[in-house]
C-alpha positions in Angstrom: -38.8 -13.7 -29.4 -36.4 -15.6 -31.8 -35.5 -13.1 -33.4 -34.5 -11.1 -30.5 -32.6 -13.9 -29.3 -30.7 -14.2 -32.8 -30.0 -10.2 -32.5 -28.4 -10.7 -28.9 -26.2 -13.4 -30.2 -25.2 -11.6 -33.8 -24.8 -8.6 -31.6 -21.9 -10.8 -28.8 -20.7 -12.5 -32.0 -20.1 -8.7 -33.4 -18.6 -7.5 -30.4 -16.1 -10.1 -29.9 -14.8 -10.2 -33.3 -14.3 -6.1 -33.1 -12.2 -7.4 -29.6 -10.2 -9.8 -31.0 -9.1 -7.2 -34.0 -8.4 -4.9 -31.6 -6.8 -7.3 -29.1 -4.5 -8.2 -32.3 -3.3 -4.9 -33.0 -2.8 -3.5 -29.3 -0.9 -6.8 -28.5 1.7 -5.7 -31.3 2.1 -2.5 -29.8 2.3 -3.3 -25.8 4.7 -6.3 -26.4 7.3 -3.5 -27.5 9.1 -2.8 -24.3 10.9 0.4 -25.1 7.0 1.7 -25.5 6.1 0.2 -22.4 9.1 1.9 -20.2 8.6 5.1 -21.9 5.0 4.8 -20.7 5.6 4.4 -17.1 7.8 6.8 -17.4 5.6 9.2 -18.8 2.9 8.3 -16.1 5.1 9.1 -13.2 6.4 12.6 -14.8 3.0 13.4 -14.9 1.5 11.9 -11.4 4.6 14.2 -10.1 3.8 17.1 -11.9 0.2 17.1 -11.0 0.6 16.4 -7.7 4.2 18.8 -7.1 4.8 21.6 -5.2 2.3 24.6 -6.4 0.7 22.2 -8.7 -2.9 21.5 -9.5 -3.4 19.9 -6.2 -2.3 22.5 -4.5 -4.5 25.8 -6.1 -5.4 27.9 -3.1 -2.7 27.0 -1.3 0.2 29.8 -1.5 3.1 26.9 0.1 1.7 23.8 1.0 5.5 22.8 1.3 6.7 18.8 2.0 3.5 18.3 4.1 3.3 15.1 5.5 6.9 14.1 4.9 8.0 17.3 6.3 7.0 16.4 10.5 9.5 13.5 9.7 12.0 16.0 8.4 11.5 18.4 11.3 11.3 15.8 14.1 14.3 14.1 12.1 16.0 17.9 12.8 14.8 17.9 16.1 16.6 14.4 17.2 20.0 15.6 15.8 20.2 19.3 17.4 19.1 17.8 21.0 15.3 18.7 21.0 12.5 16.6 22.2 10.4 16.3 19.0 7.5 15.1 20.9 7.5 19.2 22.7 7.1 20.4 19.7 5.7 18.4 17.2 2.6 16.0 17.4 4.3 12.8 16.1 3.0 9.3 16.6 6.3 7.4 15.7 9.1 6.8 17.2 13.0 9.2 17.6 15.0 6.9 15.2 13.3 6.4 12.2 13.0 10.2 11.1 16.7 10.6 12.0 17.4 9.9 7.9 14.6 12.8 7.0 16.5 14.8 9.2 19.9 14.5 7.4 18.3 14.2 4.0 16.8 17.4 4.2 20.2 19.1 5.2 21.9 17.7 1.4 19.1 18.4 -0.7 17.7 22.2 -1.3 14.5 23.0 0.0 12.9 23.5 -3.4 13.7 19.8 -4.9 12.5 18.1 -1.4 8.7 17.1 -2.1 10.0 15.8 -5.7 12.9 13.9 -4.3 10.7 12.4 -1.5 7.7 11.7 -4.1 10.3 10.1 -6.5 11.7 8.0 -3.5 8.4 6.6 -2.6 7.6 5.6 -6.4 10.9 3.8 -6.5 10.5 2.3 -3.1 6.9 0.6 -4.8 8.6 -0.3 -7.3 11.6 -1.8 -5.7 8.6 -3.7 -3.5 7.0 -4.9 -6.3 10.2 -6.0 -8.6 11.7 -8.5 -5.4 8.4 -10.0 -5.0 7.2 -10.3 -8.7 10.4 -12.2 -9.4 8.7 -14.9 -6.9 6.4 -16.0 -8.9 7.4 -17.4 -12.3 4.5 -15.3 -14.8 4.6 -12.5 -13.0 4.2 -8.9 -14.9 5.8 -6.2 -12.9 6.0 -3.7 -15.2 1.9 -4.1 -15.6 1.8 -4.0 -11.5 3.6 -1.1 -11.1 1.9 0.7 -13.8 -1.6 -0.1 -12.2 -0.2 0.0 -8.9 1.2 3.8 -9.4 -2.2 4.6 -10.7 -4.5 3.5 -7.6 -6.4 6.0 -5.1 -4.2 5.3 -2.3 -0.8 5.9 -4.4 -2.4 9.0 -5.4 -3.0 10.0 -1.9 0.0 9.4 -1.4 1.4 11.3 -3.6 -0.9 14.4 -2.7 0.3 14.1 1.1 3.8 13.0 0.2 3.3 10.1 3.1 6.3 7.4 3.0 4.2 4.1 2.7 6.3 3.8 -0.7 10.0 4.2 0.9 8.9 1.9 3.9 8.0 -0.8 1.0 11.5 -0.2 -0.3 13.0 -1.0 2.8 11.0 -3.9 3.6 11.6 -5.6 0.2 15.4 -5.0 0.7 15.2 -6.4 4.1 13.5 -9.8 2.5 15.7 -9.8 -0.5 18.5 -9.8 2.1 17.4 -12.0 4.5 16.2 -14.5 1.7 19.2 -14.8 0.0 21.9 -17.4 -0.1 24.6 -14.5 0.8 22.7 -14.2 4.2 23.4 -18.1 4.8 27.3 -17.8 4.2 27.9 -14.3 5.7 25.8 -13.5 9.0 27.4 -10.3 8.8 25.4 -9.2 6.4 22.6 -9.3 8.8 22.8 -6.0 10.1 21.9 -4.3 6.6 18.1 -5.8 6.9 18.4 -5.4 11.0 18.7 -1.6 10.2 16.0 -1.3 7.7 13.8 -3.3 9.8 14.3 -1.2 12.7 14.1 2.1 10.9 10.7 1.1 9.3 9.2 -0.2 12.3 10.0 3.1 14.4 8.4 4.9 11.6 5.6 2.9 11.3 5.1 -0.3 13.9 1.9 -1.1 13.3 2.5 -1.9 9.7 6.1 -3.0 9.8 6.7 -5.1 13.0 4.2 -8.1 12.1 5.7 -8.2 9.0 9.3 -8.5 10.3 8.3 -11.2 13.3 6.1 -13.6 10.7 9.3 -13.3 8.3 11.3 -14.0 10.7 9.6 -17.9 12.3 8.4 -18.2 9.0 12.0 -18.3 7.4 13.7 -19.8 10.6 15.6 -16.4 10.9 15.4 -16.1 14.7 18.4 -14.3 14.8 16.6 -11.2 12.4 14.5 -10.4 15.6 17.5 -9.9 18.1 20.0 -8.0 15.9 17.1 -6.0 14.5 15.6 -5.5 18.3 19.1 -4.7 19.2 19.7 -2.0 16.5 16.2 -0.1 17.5 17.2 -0.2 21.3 20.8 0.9 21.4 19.8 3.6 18.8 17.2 5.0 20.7 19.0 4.4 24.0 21.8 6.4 22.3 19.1 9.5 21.5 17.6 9.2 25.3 21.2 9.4 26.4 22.1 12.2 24.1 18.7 14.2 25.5 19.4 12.9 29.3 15.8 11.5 29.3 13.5 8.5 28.0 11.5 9.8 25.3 9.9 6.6 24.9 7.5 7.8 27.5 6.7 10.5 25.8 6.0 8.3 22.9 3.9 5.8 24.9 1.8 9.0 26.3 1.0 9.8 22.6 0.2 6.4 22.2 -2.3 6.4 24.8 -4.2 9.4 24.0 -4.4 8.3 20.3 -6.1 4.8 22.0 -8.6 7.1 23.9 -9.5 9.3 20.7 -10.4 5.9 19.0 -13.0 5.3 21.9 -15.0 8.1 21.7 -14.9 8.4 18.0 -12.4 11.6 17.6 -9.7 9.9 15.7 -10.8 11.9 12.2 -7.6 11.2 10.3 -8.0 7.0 10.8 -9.8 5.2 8.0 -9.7 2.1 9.2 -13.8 0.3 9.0 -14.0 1.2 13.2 -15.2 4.4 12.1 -18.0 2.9 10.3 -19.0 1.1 13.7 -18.7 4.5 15.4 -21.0 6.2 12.8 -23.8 3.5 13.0 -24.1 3.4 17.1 -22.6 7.0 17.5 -23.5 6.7 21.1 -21.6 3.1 21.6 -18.2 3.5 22.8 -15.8 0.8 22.5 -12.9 -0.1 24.7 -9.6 0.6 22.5 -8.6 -2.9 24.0 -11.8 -4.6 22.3 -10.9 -3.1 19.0 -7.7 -4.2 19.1 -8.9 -8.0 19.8 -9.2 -8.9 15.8 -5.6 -7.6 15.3 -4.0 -9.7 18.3 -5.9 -12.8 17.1 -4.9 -11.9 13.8 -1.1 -12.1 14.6 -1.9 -15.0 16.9 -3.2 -16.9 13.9 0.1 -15.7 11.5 1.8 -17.1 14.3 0.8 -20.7 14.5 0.4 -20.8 10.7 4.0 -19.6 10.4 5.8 -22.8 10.9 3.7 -24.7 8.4 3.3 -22.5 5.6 5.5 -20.8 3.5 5.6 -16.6 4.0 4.6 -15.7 0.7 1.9 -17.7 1.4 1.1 -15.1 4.3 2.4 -12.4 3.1 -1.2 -11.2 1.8 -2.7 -11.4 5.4 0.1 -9.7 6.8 -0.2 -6.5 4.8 -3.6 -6.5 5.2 -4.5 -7.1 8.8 -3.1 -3.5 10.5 -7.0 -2.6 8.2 -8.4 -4.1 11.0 -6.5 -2.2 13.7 -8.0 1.5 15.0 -5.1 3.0 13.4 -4.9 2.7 9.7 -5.0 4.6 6.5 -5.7 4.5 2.7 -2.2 5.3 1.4 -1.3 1.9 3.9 -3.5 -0.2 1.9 -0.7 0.0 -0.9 1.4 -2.7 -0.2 -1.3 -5.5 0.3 -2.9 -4.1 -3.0 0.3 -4.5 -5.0 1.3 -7.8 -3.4 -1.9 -9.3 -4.7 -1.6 -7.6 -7.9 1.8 -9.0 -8.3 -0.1 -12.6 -7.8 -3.0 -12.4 -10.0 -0.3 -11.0 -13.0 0.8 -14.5 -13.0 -2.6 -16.4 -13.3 -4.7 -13.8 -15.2 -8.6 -14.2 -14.0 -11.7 -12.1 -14.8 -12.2 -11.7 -11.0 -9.4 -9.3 -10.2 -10.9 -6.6 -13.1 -13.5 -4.9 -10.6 -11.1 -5.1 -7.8 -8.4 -3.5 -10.4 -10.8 -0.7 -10.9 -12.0 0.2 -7.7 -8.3 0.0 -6.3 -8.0 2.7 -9.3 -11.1 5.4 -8.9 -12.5 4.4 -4.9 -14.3 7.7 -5.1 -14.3 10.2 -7.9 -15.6 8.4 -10.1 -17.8 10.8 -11.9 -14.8 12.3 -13.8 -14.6 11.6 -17.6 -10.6 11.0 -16.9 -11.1 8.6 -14.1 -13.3 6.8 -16.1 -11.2 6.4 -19.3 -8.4 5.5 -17.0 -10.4 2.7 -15.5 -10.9 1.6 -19.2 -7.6 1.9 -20.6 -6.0 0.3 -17.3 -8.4 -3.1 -17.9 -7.8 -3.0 -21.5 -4.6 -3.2 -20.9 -4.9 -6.0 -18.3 -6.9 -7.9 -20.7 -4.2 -7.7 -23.3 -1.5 -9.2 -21.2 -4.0 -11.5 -19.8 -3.2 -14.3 -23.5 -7.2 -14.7 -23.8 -7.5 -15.7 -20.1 -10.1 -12.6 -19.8 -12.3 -12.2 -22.4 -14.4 -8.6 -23.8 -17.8 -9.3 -22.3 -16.5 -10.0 -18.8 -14.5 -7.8 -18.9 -17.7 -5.6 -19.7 -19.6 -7.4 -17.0 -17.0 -6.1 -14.6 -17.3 -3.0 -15.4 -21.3 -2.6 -14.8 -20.2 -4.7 -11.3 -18.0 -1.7 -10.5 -20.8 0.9 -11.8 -23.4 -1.0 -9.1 -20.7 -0.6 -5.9 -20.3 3.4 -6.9 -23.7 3.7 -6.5 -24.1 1.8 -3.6 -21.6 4.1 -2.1 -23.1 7.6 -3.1 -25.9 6.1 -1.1 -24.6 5.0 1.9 -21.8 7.6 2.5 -22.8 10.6 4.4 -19.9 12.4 4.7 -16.3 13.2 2.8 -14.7 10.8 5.6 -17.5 8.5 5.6 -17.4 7.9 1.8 -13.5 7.3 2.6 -13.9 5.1 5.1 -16.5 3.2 3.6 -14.0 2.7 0.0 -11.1 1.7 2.3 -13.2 -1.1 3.8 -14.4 -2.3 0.5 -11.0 -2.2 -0.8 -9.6 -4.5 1.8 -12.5 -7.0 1.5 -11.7 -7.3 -2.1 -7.9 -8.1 -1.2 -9.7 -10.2 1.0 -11.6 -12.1 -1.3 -9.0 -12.5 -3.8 -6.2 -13.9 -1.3 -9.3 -16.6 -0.7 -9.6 -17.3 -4.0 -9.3 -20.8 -5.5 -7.0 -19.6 -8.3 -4.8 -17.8 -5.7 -4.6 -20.4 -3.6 -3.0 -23.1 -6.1 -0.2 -20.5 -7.2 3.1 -21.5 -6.3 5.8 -19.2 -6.1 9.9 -19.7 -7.8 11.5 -21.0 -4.6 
């Protein structure tokens, strides 16, 4: 018995004096910041490569095209040649907001457009994460963006060339605008964040417009809400005008039916944990009001909290309550997961690592290449971390991680059941660690 006891401990003892030679020696080479660029950009030549037009992803598919990106370009089209986009597309969004896809698409060639819009969202996170990371005094953004980049819902993403990324970019331009002391002195300067406001909510309200109105009683910025209300309606009274009709009702319509389709369980494309309550009582059907009860109390809470607390302070809960709503998917999830990233950079802790890892691989995690980027992604988080996280639990992490795949494989019956289920757990964990002590004593470079 003693001697096993002696083995364990020679054996730890062993272990962590491998880890600190290594730590030693991978410290010298990460601290070298020319290495470190080079790196990201070698990671985003190849996550665009992989996922490019006729690339891996797309074996099988003779020309998958723009995909998702390309219904904003073509109702974007639509808008400027005098069409109803809503005849002859199914859109869920608004007529302004894909005006910009529309003209884009007319000044770059065809065959450069799902690069140029992949590039633009990968520059939009990382615009997100370099206004916000400057908040907070320790913050690492090159080691956010890195991870962030290399998560399951960037990669999705990526494969359905969404624009969660470029609606980060105009959001954090819209902050860093609104924040600054040049919005004090010149109000004029207002309508720069009023028109990315407006655009981002059109595209995407139920992500975008809590966001905007917290921001805006949080900050004392009343004004934001009526010049950014103001752009939206005179924009889109200027399109129902040019059109001779209210395509608003058209949008509401779609609205509607995409409510009912949550009810009776039919909303397949929605990832959101609803579906989960769907799957367990299948024959249970649940008033779309009802589910959108914890959303509305959600913003209700934001609300009276806004006055007292600071927004960064809210921001977490902001990004991560449309989860909650019955429209919501993975590639959404980005922003909350880099925002508390960006917060945990500046007070490394052992408790972000499985979080870190699962944001990383949420499902295929049976690939040798998922698994040594899980590795190499937490090595390199312990590095930067100054001795904060040490080798064993950083080990003990990683067996955490290895018990919630397995739980999964178990409970999942179904391609969008094992999706649904790893979007849930995803936002619980950014759950857990905005309620974290640690997080809650940071305090951000005012």
């Amino acid at each position: 018995m003693l001697s096993a006891k002696l083995f364990s401990r020679n054996t730890l003892t062993k272990l962590e004096s491998i880890g600190s030679d290594f730590e030693k020696t991978s410290k010298k080479l990460f601290s070298n910041s020319f290495l470190q660029t080079l790196g990201i950009f070698g990671v985003i030549a190849y996550l665009c490569f992989y996922y490019r037009q006729g690339g891996i992803k797309d074996q099988g598919l003779e020309n998958p095209g723009v995909r998702d990106v390309g219904v904003y370009i073509e109702a974007g089209r639509a808008v400027l040649q005098g069409v109803n986009p809503y005849r002859i597309l199914d859109i869920r969004f608004g007529t302004f907001g894909p005006v910009p896809f529309g003209i884009a698409s007319y000044l770059i060639p065809d065959s450069l457009q799902t690069i140029f819009f992949q590039l633009i969202n990968l520059g939009g996170i990382y615009l997100f994460i370099l206004i916000f990371g400057r908040r907070y005094p320790n913050g690492n953004v090159l080691l956010v963006f890195f991870t962030v980049i290399l998560t399951s819902a960037t990669r999705e993403l990526l494969v359905t060339n969404q624009i969660t990324g470029i609606l980060m970019g105009l959001i954090a331009i819209g902050y860093h605008l609104v924040d600054s002391a040049r919005y004090t002195r010149n109000r004029a300067i207002l309508i720069i964040p009023s028109c990315c406001f407006a655009i981002a909510i059109d595209l995407k309200p139920h992500l975008i417009f809590v966001f905007v109105f917290i921001l805006a009683i949080s900050k004392g910025k009343y004004l934001l809400l009526l010049t950014t209300g103001t752009v939206w309606a005179v924009a889109h009274l200027i399109i129902d005008v040019s059109q001779k009709t209210l395509l608003e009702f058209d949008w509401l319509n779609t609205l509607i039916r995409l409510s009912q389709a949550a009810e009776s369980g039919e909303l397949g494309d929605s990832v959101t944990f609803w579906p989960l309550v769907t799957h367990a009582f299948p024959s249970l059907s649940i008033p779309s009001l009802v589910m959108s009860l914890p959303f509305l109390l959600g913003v209700a809470l934001l609300f009276k909290l806004a006055k007292k607390r600071h927004f960064e302070d809210l921001m977490g809960w902001i990004l991560i309550l449309p989860s909650i709503s019955i429209y919501f998917h993975f590639y959404d999830l980005i922003p909350a997961m880099a925002f508390v990233l960006i917060r945990y950079s500046a007070i490394p802790s052992t408790i972000v690592l499985t979080p870190i890892a699962f944001f990383l691989i949420s499902i295929e995690w049976s690939e040798l290449r998922n698994q040594i980027m899980i590795i190499s992604v937490l090595l390199i988080w312990k590095l930067k971390s100054d001795g904060e996280i040490k080798f064993l639990k950083l080990l003990m992490s990683v067996l955490a991680l290895g018990f919630l795949y397995f739980l999964n494989s178990e409970l999942a019956t179904s391609p969008q059941m094992k999706q649904t289920l790893a979007v849930s757990e995803c936002t619980i964990m950014v759950g857990l660690l905005l309620l974290s002590k640690k997080n809650a004593g940071l305090r951000i470079r005012s």
